[in-house]
C-alpha positions as CSV (number, residue, x, y, z in Angstrom):
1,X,53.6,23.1,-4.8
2,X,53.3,24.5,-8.3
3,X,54.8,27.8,-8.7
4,X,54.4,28.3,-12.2
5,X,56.4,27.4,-15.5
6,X,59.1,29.9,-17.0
7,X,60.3,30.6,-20.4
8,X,63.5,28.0,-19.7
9,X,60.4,25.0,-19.9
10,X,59.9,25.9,-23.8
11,X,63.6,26.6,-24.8
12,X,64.6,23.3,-23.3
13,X,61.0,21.6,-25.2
14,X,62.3,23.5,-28.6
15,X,65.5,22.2,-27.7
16,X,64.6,18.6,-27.0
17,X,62.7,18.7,-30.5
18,X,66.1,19.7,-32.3
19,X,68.2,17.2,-30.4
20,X,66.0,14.1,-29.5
21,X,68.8,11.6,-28.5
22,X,70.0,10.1,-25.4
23,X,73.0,11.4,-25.1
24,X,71.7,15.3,-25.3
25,X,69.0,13.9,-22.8
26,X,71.2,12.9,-20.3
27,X,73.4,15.9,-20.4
28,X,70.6,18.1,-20.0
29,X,68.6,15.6,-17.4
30,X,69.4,18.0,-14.4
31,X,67.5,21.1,-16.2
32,X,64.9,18.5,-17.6
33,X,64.1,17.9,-13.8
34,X,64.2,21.4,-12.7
35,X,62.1,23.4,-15.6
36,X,60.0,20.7,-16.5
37,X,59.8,17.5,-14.7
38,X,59.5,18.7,-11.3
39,X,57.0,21.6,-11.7
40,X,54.6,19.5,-13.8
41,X,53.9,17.0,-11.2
42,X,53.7,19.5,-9.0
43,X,50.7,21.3,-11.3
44,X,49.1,17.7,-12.2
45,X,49.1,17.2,-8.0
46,X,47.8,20.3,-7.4
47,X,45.2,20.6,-9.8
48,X,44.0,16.7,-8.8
49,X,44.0,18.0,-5.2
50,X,41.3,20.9,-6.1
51,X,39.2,18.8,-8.1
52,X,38.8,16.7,-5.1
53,X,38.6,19.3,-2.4
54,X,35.9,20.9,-4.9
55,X,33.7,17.7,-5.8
56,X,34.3,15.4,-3.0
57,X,31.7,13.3,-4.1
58,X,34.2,12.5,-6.9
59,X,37.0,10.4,-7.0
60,X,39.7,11.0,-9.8
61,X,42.6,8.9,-10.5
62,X,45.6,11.0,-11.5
63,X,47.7,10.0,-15.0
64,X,51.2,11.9,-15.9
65,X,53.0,11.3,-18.9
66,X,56.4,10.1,-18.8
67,X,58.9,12.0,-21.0
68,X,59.8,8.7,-22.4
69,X,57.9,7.3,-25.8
70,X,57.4,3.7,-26.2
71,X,60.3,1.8,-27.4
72,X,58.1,0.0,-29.9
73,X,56.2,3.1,-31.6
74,X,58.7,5.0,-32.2
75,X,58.4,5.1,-35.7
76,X,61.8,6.8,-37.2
77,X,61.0,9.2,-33.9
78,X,63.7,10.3,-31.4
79,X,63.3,7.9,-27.8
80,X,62.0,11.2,-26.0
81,X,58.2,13.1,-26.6
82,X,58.4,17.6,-27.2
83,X,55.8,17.5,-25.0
84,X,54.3,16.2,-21.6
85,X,50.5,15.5,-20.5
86,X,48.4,14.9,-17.6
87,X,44.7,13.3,-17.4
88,X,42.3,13.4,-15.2
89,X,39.4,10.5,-14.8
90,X,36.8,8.5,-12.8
91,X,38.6,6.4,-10.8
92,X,36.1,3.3,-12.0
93,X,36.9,3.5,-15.8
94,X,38.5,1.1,-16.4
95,X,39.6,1.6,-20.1
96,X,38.9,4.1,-22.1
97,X,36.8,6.7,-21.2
98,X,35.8,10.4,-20.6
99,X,38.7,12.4,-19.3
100,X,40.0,16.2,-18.3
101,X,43.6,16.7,-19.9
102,X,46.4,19.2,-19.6
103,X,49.1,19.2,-22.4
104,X,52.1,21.5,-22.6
105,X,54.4,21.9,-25.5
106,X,57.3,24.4,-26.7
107,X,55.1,26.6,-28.2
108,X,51.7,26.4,-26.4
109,X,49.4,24.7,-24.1
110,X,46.2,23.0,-24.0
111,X,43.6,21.4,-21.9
112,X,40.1,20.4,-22.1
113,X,37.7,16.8,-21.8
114,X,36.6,14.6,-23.6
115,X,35.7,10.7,-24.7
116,X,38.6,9.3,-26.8
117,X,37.8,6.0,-27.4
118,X,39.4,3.6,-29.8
119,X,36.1,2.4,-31.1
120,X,33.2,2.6,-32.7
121,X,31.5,1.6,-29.7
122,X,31.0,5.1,-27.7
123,X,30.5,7.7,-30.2
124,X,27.5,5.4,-31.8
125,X,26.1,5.3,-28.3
126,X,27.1,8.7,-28.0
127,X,24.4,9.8,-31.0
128,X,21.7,7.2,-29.6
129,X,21.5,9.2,-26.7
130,X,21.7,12.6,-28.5
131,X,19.3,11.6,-30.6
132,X,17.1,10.8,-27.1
133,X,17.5,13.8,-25.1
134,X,18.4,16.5,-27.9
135,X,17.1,19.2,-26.0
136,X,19.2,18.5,-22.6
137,X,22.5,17.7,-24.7
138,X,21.8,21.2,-26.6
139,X,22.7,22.9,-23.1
140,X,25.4,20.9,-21.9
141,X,28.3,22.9,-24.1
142,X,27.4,26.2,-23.3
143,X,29.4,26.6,-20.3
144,X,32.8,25.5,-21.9
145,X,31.9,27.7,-25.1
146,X,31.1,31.4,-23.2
147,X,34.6,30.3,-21.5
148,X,36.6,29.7,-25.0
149,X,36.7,26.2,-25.7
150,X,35.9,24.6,-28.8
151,X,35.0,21.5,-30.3
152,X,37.4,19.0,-31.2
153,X,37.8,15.4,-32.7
154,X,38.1,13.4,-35.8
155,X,35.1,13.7,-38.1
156,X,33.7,10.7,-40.1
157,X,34.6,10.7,-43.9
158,X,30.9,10.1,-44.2
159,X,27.8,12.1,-42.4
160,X,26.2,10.3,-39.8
161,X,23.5,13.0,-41.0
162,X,21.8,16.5,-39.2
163,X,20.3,17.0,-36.0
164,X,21.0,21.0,-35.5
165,X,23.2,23.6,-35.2
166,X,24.9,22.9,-32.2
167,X,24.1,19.1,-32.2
168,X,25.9,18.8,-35.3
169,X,29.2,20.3,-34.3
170,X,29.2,17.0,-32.3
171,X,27.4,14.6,-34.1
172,X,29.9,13.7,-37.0
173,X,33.1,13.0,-35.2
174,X,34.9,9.9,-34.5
175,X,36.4,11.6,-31.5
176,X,34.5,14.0,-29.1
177,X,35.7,16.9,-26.8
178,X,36.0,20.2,-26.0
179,X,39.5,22.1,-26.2
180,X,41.2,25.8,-25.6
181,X,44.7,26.2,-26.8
182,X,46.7,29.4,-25.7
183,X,50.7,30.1,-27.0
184,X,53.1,29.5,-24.2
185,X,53.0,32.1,-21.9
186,X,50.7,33.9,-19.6
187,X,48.8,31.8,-17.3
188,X,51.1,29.0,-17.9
189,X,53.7,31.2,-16.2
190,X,51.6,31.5,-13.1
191,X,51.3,29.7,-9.7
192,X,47.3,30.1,-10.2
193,X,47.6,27.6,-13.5
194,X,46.1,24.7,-10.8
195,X,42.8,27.0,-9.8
196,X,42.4,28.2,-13.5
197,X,42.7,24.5,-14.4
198,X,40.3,23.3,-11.9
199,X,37.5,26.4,-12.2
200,X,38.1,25.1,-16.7
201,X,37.1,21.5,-15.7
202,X,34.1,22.4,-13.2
203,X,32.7,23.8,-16.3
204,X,33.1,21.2,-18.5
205,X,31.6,18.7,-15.9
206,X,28.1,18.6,-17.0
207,X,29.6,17.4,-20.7
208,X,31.9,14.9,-18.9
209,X,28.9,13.4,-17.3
210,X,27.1,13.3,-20.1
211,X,29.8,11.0,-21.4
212,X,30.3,9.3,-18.2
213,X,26.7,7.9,-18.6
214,X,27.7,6.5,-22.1
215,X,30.0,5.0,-20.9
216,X,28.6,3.7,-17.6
217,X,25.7,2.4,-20.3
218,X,28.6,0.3,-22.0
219,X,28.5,-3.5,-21.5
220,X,31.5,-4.5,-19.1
221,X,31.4,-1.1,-18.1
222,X,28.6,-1.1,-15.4
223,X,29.3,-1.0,-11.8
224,X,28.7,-4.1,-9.8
């Protein structure tokens, strides 16, 4: 059971950050466990277990980070991430697709949905279908905006061109979602992170369907 993060999870992030080696790692691993490890499972768990208990219809396959990077991207990078993520999806996507996230990092935290493909593939299908039904797309963000969240992703170097006001918040990005971002602290320090978390994603559930039909639409993608 999540019982809420404390100030120790983003000295020993900052920390981590200033002192990204193994042998630091290991000498701290016990408080790694305790401050961090531990209690985010426990909020990734609990917030997968009221998503279900709220849409049972649904059925969400659960995705925590590891702590670990990739031995082959590090890039000049220390062997350990400053931050740790969980994701939230339809448990028949079977690559990329839409998602609900939650990130947490020294200084803040972050969570939202969106479609992060690695293509071209889903946001070009993405503006077919806005172009389609502009008028039922033009209410799906309103929810997640009167509750904070704003759009985020990529844009294109070049315009894919204008649609309207709030269609073309979306329309240009290589990337789409929606985001809120608070510093560390507050909510993040509370054992009610899981229901704010879950109540968050409920409203950003008529977007993530929108993009679950995209990408239901997607050759190899439909169910048999």
């Amino acid at each position: 059971m999540f019982n809420g993060f404390s100030p120790q999870t983003s000295n020993f992030l900052w920390e981590l950050a200033f002192n990204n080696e193994r042998p630091w790692f290991l000498e701290h691993r016990e408080e790694f466990e305790q401050v961090l490890n531990t209690p985010f499972k426990a909020l990734a768990a609990d917030t997968a277990e009221l998503m279900a208990r709220r849409f049972p219809q649904r059925s969400f396959r659960l995705h925590v980070s590891r702590i670990y990077r990739d031995a082959r991207r590090l890039f000049g990078r220390g062997p350990y991430k400053d931050h740790m993520w969980f994701s939230l999806k339809d448990n028949d996507i079977l690559l990329d697709g839409p998602c609900f996230w939650n990130e947490l990092g020294a200084a803040d935290y972050s969570y939202g949905q969106g479609l992060y493909s690695a293509t071209a593939a889903q946001p070009a299908a993405f503006r077919r279908k806005v172009r389609a039904t502009p008028a039922r797309f033009e209410r799906l963000p309103k929810s997640g905006a009167k509750s904070g969240f704003s759009v985020t992703g990529e844009e294109y170097a070049r315009s894919k061109g204008s649609r309207s006001e709030i269609i073309d918040r979306w329309y240009n990005r290589k990337r789409l979602g929606m985001e809120l971002s608070r510093d560390f602290g507050g909510d993040i320090l509370s054992p009610n992170l899981p229901e704010l978390l879950a109540d968050n994603f409920g409203k950003l559930l008529p977007m993530y369907d929108f993009f679950m039909e995209i990408y239901r639409e997607e050759p190899g993608n439909r169910r048999s």
